[in-house]
VOGU-3710 file (C-alpha; in Angstrom, 3 decimals, decimal comma):
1> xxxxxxxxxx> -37,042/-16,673/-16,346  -39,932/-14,288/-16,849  -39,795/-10,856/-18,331  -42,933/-8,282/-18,924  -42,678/-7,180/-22,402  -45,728/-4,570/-22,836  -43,815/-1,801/-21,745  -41,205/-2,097/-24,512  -43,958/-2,679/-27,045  -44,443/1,078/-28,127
11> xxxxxxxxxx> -42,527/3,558/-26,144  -43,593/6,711/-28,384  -45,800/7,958/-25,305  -43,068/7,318/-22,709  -40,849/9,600/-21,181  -37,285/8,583/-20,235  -37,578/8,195/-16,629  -40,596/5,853/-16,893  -38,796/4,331/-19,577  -36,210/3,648/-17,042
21> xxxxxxxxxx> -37,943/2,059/-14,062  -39,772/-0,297/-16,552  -36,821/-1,581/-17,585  -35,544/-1,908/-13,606  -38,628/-3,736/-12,654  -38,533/-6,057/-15,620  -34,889/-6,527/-14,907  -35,148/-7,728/-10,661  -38,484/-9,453/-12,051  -37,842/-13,434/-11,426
31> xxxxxxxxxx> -35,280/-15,112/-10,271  -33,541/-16,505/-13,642  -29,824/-15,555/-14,502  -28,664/-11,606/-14,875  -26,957/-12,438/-17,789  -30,089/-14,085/-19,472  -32,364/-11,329/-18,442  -29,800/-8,472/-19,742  -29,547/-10,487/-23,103  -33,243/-10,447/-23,793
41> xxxxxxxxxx> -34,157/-7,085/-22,259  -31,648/-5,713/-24,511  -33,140/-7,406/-27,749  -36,177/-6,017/-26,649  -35,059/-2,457/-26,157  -33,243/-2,666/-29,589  -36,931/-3,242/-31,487  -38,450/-0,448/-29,306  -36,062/2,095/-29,725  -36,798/3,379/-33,235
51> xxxxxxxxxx> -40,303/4,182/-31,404  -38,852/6,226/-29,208  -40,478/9,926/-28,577  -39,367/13,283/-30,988  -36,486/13,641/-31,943  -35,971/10,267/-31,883  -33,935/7,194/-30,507  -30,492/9,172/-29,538  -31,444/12,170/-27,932  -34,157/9,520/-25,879
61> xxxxxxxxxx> -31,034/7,075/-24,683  -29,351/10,509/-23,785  -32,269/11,229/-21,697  -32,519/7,666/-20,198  -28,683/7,784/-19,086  -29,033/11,084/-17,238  -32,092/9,526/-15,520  -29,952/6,338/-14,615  -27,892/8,268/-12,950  -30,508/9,682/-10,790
71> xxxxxxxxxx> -31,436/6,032/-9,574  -27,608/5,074/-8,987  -26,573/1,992/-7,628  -26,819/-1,211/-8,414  -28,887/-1,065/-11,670  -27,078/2,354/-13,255  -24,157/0,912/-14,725  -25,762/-2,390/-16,294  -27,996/-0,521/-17,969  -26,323/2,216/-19,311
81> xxxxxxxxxx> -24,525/-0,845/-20,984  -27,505/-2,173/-22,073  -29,044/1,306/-23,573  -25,928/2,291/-25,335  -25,370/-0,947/-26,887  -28,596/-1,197/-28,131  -28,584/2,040/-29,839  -25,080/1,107/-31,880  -27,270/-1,405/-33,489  -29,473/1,105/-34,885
91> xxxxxxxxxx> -28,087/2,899/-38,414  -26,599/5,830/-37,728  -27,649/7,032/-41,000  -31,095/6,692/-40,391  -30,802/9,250/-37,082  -33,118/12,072/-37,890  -30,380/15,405/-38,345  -32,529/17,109/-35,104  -31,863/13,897/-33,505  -28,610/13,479/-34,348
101> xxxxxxxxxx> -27,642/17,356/-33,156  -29,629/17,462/-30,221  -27,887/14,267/-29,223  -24,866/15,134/-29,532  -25,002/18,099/-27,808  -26,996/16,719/-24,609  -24,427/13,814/-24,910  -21,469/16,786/-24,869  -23,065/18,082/-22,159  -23,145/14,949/-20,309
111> xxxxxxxxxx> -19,801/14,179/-20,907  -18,378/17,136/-19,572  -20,047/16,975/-16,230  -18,207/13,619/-15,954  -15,012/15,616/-16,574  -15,595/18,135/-14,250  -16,711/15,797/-11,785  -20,234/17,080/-11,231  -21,732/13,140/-12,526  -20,665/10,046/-11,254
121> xxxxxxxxxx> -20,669/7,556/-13,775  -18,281/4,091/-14,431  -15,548/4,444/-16,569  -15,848/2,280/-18,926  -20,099/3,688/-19,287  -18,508/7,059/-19,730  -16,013/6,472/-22,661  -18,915/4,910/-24,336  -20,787/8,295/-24,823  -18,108/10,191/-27,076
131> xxxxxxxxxx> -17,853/6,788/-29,164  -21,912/6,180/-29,449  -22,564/9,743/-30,365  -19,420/11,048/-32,054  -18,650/14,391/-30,410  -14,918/15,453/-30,495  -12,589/18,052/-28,356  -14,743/20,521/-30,693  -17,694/19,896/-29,317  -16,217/19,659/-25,927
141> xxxxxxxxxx> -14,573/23,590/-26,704  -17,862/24,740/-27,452  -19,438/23,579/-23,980  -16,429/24,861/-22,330  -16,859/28,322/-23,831  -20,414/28,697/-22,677  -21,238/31,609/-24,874  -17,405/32,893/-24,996  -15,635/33,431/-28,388  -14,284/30,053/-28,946
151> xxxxxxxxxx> -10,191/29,709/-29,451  -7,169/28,164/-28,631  -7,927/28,645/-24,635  -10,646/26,898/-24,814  -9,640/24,042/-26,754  -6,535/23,483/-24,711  -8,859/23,446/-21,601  -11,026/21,022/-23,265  -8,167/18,488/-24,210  -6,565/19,630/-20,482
161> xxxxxxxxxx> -10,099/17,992/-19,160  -10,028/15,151/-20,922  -6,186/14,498/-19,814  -6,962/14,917/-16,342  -9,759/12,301/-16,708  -7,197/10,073/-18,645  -4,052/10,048/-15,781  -7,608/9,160/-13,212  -8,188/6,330/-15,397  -4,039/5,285/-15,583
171> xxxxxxxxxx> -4,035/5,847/-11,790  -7,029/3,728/-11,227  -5,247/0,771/-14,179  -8,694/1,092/-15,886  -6,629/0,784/-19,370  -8,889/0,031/-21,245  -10,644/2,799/-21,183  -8,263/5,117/-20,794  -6,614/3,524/-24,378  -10,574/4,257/-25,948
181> xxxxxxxxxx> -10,225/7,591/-24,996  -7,147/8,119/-26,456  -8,558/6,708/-29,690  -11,410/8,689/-29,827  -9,937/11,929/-29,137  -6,597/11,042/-31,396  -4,535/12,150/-28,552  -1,251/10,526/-30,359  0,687/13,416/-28,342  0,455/11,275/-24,884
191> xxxxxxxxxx> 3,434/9,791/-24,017  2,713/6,185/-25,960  6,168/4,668/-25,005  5,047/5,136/-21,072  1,929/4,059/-21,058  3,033/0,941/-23,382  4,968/-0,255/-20,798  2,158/0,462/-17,764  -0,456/-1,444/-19,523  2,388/-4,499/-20,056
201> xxxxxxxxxx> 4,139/-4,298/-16,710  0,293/-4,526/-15,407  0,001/-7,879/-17,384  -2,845/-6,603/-20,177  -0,448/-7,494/-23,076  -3,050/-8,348/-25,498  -4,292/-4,213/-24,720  -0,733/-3,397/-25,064  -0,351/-4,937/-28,861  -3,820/-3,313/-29,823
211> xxxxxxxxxx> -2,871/-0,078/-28,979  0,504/-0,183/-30,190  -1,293/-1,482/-33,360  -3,099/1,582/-33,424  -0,569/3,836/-33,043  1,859/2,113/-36,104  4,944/0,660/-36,577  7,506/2,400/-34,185  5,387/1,858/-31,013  5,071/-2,196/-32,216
221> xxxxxxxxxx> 8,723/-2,088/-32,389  8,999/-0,238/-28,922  6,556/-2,859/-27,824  8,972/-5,959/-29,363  12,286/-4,273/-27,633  10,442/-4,189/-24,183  8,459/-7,684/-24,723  12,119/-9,301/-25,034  14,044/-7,375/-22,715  11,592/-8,738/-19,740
231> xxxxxxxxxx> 11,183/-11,911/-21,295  7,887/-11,870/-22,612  9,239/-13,809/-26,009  5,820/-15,386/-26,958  4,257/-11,662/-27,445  7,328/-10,666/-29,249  7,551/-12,841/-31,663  3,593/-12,910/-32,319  3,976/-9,269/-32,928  6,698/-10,121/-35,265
241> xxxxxxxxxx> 5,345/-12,502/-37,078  1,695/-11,190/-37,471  3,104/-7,029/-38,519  6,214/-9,398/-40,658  8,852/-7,430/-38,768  11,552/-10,260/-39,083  13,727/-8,241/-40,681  14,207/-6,142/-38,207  13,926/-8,826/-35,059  15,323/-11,639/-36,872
251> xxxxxxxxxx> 15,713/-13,399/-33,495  12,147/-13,528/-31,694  11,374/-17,073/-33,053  14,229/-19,069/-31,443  13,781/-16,906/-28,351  10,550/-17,353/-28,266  11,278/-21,582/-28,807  14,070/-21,052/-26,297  12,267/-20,152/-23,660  9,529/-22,744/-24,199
261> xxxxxxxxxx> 11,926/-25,445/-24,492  13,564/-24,042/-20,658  9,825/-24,000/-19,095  8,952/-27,557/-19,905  13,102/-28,330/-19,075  11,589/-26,635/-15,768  8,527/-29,141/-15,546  10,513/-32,335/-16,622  8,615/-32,233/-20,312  11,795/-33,587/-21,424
271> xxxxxxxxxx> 10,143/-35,432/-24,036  7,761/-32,374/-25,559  10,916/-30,111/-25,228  12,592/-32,858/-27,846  9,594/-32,715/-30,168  9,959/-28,804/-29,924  14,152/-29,056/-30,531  13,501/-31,496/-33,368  15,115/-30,742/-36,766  16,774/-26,931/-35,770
281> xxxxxxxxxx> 20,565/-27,176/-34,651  19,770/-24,027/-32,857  17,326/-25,208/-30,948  19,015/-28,525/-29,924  22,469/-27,142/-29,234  20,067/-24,948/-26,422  18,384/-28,068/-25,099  21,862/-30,152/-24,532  22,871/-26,653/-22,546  19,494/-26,888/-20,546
291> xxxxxxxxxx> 20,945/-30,653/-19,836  24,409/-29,471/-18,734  22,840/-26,303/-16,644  20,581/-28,723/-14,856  23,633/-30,883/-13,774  21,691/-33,941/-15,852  24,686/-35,873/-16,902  21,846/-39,243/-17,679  19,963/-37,185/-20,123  22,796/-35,332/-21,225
301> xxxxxxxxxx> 23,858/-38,739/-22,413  20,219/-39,446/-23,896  20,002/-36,184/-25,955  23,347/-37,323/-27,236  22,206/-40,564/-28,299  18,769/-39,125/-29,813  20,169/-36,127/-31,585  23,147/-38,709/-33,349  25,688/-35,313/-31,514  29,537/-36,518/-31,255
311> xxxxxxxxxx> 29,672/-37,719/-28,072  33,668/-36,578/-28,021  32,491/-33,376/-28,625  30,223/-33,625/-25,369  33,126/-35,034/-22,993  33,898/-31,529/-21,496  30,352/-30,736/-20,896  29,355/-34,107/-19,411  32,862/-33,731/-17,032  30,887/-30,711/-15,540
321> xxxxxxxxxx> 28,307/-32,704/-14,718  29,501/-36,093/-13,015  31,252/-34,598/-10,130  29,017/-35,918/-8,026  25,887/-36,829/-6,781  23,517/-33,670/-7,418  20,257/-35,692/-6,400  19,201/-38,228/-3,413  19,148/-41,318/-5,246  16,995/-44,535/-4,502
331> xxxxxxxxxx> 20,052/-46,502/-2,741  20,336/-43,997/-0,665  17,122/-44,983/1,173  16,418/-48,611/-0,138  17,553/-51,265/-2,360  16,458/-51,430/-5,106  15,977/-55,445/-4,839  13,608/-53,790/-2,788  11,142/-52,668/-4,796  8,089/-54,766/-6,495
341> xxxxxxxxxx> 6,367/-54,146/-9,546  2,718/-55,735/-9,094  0,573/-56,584/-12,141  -1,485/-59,218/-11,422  -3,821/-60,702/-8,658  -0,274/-63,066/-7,884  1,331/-59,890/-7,027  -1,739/-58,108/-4,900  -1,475/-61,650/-2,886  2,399/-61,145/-1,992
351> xxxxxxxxxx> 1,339/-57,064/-1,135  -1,743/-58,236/1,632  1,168/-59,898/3,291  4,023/-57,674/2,320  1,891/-54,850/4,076  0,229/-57,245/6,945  1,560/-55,905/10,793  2,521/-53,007/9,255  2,085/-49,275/10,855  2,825/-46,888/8,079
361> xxxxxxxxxx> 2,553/-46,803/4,819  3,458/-44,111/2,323  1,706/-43,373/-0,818  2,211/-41,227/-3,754  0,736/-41,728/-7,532  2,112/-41,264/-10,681  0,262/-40,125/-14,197  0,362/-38,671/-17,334  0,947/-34,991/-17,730  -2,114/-34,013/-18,850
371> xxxxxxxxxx> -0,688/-31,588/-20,909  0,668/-34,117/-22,786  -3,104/-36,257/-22,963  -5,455/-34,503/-24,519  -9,195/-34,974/-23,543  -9,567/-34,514/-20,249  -7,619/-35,135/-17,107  -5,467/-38,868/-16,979  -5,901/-41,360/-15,076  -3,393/-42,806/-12,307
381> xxxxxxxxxx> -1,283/-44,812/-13,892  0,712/-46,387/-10,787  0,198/-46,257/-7,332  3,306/-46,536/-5,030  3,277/-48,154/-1,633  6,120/-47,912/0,845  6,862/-49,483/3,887  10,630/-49,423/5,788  11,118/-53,019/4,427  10,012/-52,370/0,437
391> xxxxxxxxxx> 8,230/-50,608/-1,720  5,690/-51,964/-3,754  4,316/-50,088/-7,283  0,805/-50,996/-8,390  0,416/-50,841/-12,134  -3,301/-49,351/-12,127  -3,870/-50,069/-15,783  -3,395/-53,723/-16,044  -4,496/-54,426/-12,435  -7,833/-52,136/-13,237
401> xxxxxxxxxx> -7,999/-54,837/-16,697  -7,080/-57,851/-15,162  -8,241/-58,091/-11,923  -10,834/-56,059/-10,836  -11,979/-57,226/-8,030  -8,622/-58,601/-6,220  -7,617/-54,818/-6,518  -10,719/-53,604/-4,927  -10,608/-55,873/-2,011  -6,833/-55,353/-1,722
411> xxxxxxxxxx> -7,294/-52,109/-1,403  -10,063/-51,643/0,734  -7,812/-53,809/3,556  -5,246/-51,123/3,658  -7,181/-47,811/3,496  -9,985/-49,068/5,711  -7,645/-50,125/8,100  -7,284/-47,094/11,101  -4,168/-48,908/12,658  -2,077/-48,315/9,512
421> xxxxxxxxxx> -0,867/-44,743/9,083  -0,892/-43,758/5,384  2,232/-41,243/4,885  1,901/-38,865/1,872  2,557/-35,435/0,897  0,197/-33,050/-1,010  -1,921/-36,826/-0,373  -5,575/-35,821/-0,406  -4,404/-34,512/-4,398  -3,561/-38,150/-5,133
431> xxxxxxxxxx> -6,345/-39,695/-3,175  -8,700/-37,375/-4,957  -7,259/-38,381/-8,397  -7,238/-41,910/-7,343  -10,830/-42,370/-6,976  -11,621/-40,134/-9,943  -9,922/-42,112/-12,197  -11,284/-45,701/-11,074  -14,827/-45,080/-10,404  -15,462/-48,875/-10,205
441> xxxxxxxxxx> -13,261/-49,234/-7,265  -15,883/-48,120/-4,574  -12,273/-48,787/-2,199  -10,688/-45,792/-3,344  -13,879/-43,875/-1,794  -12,310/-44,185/1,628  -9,269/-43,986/3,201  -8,574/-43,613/7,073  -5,754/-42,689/9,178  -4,317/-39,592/6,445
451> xxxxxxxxxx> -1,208/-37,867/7,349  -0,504/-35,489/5,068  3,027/-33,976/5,887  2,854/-30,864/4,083  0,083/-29,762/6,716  0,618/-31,985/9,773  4,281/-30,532/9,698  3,511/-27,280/8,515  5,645/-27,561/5,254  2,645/-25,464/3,337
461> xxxxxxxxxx> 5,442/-22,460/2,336  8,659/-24,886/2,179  8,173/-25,799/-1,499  7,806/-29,356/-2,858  9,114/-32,762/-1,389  12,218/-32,189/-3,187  12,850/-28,772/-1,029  11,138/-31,393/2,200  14,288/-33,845/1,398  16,549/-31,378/0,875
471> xxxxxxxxxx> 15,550/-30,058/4,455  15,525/-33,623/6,065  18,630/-35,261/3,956  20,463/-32,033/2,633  19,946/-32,893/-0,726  16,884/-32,741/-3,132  15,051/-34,996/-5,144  15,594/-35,285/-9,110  12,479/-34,004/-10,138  12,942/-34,546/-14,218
481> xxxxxxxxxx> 11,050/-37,406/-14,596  7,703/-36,295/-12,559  6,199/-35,120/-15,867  6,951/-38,210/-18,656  4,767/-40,346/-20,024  4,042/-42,449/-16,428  1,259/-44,703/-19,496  4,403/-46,496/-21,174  5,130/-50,033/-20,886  7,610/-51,120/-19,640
491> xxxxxxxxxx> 8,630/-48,258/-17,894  12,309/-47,223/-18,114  14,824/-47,975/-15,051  14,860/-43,963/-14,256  10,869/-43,851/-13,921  10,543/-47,064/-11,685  13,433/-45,768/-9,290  11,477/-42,138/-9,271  8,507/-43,838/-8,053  9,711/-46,146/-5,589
501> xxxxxxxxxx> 12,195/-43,056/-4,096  9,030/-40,557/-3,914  7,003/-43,281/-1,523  9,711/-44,600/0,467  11,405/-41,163/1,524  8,050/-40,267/2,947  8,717/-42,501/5,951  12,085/-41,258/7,135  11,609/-37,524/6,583  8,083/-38,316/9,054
511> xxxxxxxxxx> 10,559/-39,632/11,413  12,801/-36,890/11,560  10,149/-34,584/11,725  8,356/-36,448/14,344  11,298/-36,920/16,465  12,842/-33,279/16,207  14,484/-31,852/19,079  12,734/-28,659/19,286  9,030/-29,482/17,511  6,315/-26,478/17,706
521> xxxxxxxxxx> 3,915/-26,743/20,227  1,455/-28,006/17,476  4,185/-30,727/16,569  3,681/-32,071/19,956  0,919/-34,424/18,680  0,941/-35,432/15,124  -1,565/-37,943/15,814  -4,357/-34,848/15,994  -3,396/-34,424/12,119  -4,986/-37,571/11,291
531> xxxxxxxxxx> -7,799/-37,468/8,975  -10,293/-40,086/7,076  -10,247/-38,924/3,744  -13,595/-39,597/2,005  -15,412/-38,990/-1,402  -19,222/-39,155/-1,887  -20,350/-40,419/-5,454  -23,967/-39,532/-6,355  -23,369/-41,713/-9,318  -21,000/-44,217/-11,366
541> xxxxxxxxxx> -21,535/-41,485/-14,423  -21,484/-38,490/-12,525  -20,268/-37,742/-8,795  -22,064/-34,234/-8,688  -23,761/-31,711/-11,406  -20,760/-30,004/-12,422  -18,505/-33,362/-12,637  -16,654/-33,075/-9,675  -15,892/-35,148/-7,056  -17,818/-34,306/-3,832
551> xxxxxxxxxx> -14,904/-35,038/-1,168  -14,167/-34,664/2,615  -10,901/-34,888/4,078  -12,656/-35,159/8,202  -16,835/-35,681/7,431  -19,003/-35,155/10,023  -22,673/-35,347/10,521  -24,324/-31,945/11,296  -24,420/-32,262/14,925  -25,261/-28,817/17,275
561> xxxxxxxxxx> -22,749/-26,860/18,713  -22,343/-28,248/21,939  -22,220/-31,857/20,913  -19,149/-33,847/20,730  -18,334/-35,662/17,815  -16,136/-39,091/18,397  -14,963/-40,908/15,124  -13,408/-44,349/16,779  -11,968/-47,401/14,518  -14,377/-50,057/14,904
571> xxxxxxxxxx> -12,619/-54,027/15,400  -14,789/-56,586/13,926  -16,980/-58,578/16,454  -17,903/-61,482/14,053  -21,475/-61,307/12,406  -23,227/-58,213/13,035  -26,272/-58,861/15,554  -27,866/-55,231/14,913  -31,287/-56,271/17,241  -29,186/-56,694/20,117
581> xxxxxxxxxx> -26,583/-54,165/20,754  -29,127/-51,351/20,080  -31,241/-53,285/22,396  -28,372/-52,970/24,885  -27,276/-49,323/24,005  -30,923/-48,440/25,122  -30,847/-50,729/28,296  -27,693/-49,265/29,150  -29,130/-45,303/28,535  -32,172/-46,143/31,054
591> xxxxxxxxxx> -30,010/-47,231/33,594  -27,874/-44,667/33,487  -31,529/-42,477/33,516  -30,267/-40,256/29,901  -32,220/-39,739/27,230  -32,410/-42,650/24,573  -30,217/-42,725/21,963  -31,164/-41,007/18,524  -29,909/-42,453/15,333  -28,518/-40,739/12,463
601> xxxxxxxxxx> -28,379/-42,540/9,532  -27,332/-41,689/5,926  -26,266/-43,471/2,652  -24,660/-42,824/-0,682  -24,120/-43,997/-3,964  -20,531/-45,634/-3,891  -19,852/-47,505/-7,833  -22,805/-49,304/-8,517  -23,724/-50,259/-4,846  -25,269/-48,353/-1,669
611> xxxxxxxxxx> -23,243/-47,094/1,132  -24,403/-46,249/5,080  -23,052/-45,003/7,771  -25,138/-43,520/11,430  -24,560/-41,800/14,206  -25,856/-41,971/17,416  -26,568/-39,225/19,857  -26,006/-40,325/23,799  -26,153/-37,332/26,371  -24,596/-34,755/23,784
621> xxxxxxxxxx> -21,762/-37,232/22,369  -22,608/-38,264/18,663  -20,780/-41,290/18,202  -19,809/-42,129/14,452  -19,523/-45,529/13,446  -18,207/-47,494/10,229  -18,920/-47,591/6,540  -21,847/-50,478/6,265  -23,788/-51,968/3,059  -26,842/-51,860/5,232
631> xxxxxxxxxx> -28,583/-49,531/7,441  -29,133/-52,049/10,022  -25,298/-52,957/9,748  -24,743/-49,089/9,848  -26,528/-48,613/12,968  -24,996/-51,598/14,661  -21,166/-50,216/14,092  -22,404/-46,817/15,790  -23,627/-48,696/18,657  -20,792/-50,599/19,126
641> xxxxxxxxx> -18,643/-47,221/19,149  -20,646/-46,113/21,606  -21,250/-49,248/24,047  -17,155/-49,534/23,569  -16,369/-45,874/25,006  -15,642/-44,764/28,636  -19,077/-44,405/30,494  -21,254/-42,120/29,539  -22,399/-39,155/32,098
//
């Protein structure tokens, strides 16, 4: 970033308007950031002001402003910021008294040209001017009464102006400013109640407190009543506690604790909402309700247990609960002698051949809320995979200790494979996660043949894979235990059945949806839904320069418009001979007389190793092939895409 500084050096020679265009040329000069450029520009206007031209510094930013809005668009607003700003760091009480007058009255002048509509200037610029150079409804009367006897007519029709300007600025929800010009012009006469309740139903409560604040104590108590009444407890009771107006809402802390004890209730933070309940009666009588509303007979039974409550005492409220099955339960879709918990490189032997022959697979992930981590996002903890004969449930953190490399290579043989179908909802969130939380597993960079229901089946509005199941089984999933602590070992019977139900319902809801009687005419085919879900690492430190992932749920090389792209499973042919099935690709292009075949090749940085993959353009078909830890290798799998396609015209 470059800016020209001469201009501002000494500005006593300058007149306003050539004050202003130096300032737009040094602003568009360069190419660095808008917000750098406005930062230092206005530290340099602040040192020339006091410079400025008879009468001084005011009556010159006056000047500047009217010339600003001369030159309009884009620059006007910025810096008319920028000018006013700068002046409020000058002392006031330095202003020369001719300065300070003439200011005031150009500034008047200024103003009410805005009113009567005969400038066009932002908002939020023009409720600066009255606060910068301190003219009231007086001053405003005096302009109005252009040389009449000033009175009560001409002071109503000033304050009448500056209403009309204020209901533009409601209508327009610029509150802000019109709450400043309120202020400024003490117009404690508007109806404070209404607008109280605008600026809060329009979601700017933190406006809302400050200007009840500013009005005193009956509009902060207005402000508590209407905070509660539409739920809005944390405000409330901030405003109670912070003006000490617990005598008079002696309530607002448990509601406020009440309601945050029902939202994490809401998001299964079953153990947070405990913490919260611990030690107040008032709070943990509320909590066992939350149990009993929620039809949770299980952790009605735990709360019992925690809290030390008389479990006689609970008997009619757990009755209301155990009259039946509210949720799909695991036994419902497989036994639970079933499902395997694998830990070790043992257990990723017995899942290669518990998931060999298979054609579907469904996979979910489990971690830590990381609400409840601190530091950053979590890592997977688990990684669920289903089949229709069992469900297996990876334990990430001990396989990710113990055996590195097994789970990297067991991995990589499902999610490479493109015969195996992997089943998930929401998936490409878990996938992503996945391979952000293990960079060392270069396997989790890749995985082909993604169906993710929630598109392929158009379930994008139908709510969760509870609401899914409940469409599918006509009952929902119990959705508690989504957000506990998924790091603990062991993990508790509930959490292991959780996980192995979420993966292996995936399978028969994609049946019934597959097989409906009436599918969409974009059901027809759910096969056209597949996708290769991939993530490119630039590094094993950082994937790209704002620490993201880089992903891509369907890459493709940049190919023209009119070229085909084919993406085609490769089978392996042995060891690679590179040499001699390009050699053959470009015997088989000359005697079919087409062009010869161009090669594409690119690599990337996958872990700590170096990833390729190529194209190959043959008469306007570019032919993809597989992932390859060479070039040559690279090249060779997009020549044996092509060589194994129909022939080529």
């Amino acid at each position: 970033m470059a800016i020209v500084l001469h201009p501002f050096a000494d500005i006593s020679a300058i007149s306003a308007p050539h004050f202003v265009q130096n300032l737009i040329s040094a602003y568009t000069h360069g190419n660095g950031k808008s917000s750098s450029k406005f930062q230092a520009l206005r530290s340099q206007v602040i040192k020339a002001l006091p410079s400025a031209p008879p009468p001084g510094p005011a009556t010159f930013v006056v000047n500047c402003l009217e010339a600003l809005v001369c030159v309009g668009p884009p620059h006007d607003e910025s810096l008319s910021h920028m000018l006013l700003s700068a002046l409020c760091q000058l002392d006031k009480s330095k202003w020369a008294d001719e300065d300070r007058y003439t200011a005031c009255r150009l500034a008047g002048s200024f103003f009410f040209n805005v009113l009567v509509g005969k400038l066009k200037v932002e908002s939020r610029v023009a409720v600066k001017i009255p606060e910068t150079f301190g003219f009231d409804l007086k001053d405003i009367e005096d302009i109005v009464s252009a040389g009449q006897d000033p009175g009560v007519l001409q002071m109503k029709a000033a304050k009448g102006l500056v209403e009309c300007y204020l209901l533009d600025l409601l209508q327009k929800r610029s509150y802000t400013s019109a709450v400043s010009l309120i202020k400024h012009f003490n117009l404690k006469n508007y109806d404070s109640q209404s607008l109280i309740i605008t600026i809060i139903d329009n979601g700017q409560t933190n406006l809302a407190v400050d200007w009840a604040t500013y009005l005193g104590k009956d509009v902060l108590k207005f402000l508590v009543q209407y905070c509660t009444q539409t739920g809005l407890y944390k405000v409330a009771y901030k405003v109670v506690k912070q003006h000490k107006l617990e005598a008079e809402f002696p309530d607002a802390y448990h509601l406020y604790r009440q309601s945050s004890l029902r939202k994490l209730v809401r998001k299964g933070l079953w153990e947070v909402a405990q913490m919260l309940a611990e030690g107040d009666s008032l709070l943990i009588d509320y909590l066992v309700n939350l149990a009993v509303e929620v039809n949770d007979a299980e952790k009605l039974e735990e709360l019992c247990e925690h809290f030390h409550l008389d479990r006689i005492s609970m008997t009619a409220a757990m009755a209301n609960t155990c009259g039946g099955p509210q949720y799909l339960q695991l036994d419902n879709v497989i036994s639970k002698d079933k499902v395997h918990w694998i830990d070790s490189h043992e257990g990723l032997l017995f899942a290669e051949r518990a998931m060999a022959g298979i054609d579907f697979v469904g996979i979910d992930c489990e971690w830590k809320p990381d609400c409840m981590k601190g530091g950053g996002p979590s890592k997977v903890s688990i990684l669920q995979l289903a089949s229709s004969e069992l469900v297996l449930i990876l334990d990430l953190i001990s396989l990710f200790k113990k055996c590195q490399t097994s789970l990297n290579n067991f991995i990589r043989l499902l999610f490479d494979s493109q015969d195996v179908v992997k089943l998930g909802y929401a998936i490409h969130n878990d996938l992503k996660r996945l391979s952000h939380s293990f960079m060392e597993i270069d396997a989790f960079c890749l995985c082909e043949s993604v169906l993710d229901l929630q598109i392929a089946f158009g379930m994008q509005k139908k709510g969760g894979l509870s609401a899914l199941t409940k469409m599918v089984f006509g009952i929902p999933l119990n959705k508690h235990v989504r957000m506990s602590d998924w790091e603990a070992r062991p993990l508790s019977r509930k959490q292991l059945d959780y996980a192995a139900l979420d993966a292996a319902i995936l399978l028969p809801i994609f049946q019934h949806l597959a097989n409906k009687s009436d599918p969409r005419p974009d059901e027809l085919d759910w096969k056209c839904h597949l996708r290769s879900h991939r993530v490119i690492r630039k590094s094993k430190e950082k994937v790209l320069g704002n620490g993201k992932l880089a992903e891509d749920h369907n890459y493709k090389m940049p190919i023209a418009p009119h070229e085909e792209l084919v993406m085609a499973s490769c089978e392996l042919l042995g060891t690679p001979i590179p040499g001699l099935l390009k050699t053959e690709l470009f015997e088989f292009t000359r005697s079919a007389k087409l062009s010869p075949p161009v090669f594409n090749t690119a690599n990337y940085s996958c872990a700590s190793e170096t990833a390729f993959y190529s194209t190959v353009k043959v008469a306007n078909t570019t032919y993809m092939g597989r992932i390859a830890s060479s070039k040559k290798d690279a090249e060779f799998w997009a020549a044996h895409v092509a060589l194994s396609k129909e022939p080529m015209h």
